[in-house]
Backbone as CSV, one residue per row, in Angstrom:
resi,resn,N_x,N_y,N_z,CA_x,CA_y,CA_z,C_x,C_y,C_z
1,UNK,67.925,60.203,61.686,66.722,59.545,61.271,66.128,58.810,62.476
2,UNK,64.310,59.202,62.414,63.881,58.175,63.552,63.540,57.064,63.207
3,UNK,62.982,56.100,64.060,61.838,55.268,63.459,61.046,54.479,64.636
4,UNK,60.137,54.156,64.502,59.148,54.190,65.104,59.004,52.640,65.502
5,UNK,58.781,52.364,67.057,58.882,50.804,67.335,57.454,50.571,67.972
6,UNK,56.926,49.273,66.992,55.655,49.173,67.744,56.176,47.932,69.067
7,UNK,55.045,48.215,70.373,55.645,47.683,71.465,55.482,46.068,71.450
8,UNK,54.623,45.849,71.060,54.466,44.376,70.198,55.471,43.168,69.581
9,UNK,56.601,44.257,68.792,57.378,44.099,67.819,58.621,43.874,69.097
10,UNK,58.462,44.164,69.637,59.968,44.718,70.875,59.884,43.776,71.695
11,UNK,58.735,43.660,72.254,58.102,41.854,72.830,58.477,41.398,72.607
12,UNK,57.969,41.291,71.197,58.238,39.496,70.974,59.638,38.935,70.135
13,UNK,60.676,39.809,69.879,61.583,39.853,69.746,62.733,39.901,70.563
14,UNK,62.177,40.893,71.533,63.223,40.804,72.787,64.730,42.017,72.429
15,UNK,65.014,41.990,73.394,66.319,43.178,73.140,67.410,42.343,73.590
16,UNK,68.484,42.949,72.695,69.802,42.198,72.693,70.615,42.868,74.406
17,UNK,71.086,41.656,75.230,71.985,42.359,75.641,72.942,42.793,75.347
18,UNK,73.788,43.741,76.120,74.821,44.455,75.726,75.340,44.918,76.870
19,UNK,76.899,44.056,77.268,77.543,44.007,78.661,78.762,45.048,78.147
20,UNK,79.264,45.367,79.479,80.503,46.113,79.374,81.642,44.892,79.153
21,UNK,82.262,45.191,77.843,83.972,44.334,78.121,84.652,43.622,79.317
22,UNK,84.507,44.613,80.189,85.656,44.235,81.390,84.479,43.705,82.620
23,UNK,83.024,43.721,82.306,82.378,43.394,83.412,82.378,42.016,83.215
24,UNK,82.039,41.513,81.651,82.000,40.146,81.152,83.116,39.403,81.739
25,UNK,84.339,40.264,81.403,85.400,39.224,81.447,85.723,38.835,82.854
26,UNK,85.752,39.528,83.963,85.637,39.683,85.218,84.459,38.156,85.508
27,UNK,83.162,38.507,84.753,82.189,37.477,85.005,82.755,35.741,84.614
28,UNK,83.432,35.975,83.534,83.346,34.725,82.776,84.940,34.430,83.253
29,UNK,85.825,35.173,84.327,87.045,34.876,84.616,88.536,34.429,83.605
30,UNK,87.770,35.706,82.405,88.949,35.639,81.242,90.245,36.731,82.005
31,UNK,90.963,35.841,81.510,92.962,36.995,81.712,93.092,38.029,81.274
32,UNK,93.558,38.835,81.993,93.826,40.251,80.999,94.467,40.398,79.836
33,UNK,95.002,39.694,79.451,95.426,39.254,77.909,94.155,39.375,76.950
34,UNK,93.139,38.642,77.522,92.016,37.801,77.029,91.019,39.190,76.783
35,UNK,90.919,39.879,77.914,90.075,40.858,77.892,90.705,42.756,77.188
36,UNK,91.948,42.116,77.038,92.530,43.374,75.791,92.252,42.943,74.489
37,UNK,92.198,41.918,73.988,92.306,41.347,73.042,90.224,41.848,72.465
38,UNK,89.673,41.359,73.222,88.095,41.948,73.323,87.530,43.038,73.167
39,UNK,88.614,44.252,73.931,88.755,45.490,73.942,89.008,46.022,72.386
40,UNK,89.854,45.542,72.194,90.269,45.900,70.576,89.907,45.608,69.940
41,UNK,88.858,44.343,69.660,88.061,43.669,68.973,86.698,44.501,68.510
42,UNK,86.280,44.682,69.948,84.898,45.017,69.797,84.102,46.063,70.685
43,UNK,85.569,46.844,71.439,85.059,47.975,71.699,85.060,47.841,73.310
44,UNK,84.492,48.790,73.806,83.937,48.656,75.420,82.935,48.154,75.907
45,UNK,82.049,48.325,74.744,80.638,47.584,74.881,80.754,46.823,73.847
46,UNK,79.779,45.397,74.084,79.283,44.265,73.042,78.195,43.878,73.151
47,UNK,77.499,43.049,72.442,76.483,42.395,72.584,76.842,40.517,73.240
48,UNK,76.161,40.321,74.147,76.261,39.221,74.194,76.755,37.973,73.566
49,UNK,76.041,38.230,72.629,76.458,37.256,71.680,77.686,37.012,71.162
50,UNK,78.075,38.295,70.704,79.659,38.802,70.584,80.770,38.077,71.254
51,UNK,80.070,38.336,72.636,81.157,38.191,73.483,81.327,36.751,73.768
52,UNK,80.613,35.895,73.469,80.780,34.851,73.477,81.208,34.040,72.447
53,UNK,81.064,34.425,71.183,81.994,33.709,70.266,83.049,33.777,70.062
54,UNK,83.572,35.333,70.659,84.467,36.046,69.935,85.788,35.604,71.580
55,UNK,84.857,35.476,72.773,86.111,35.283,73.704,86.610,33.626,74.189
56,UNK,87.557,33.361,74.046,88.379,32.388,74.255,89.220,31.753,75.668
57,UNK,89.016,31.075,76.089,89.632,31.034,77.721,90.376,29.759,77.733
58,UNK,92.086,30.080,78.377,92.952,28.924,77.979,92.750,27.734,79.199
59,UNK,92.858,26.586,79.184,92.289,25.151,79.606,93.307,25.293,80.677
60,UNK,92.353,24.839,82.058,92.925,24.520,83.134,93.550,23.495,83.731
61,UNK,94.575,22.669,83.500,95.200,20.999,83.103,95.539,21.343,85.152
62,UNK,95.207,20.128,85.424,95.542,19.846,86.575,96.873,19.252,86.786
């Protein structure tokens, strides 16, 4: 099925990003623990948003 996007509509709404798993985690300096756990969650690809609720990073105590 198609459907038809007026360009207007796409504007002013905006498009979701959608990062690779392992580029995020690399970005946001999650553990490989952290970034299997993501993997299995939600795939290879996510949406932004996703990836930010859904990833967790353990506290750095000096």
């Amino acid at each position: 099925m198609t459907q038809h996007l007026d360009q207007q509509t796409v504007v002013s709404q905006g498009l979701k990003k959608v990062w690779n798993v392992s580029e995020f985690a690399k970005r946001y300096r999650l553990d490989q623990r952290e970034e299997n756990r993501l993997l299995k969650l939600l795939g290879p690809f996510a949406s932004e948003h996703e990836l930010l609720m859904n990833a967790t990073r353990t506290p750095n105590f000096r």
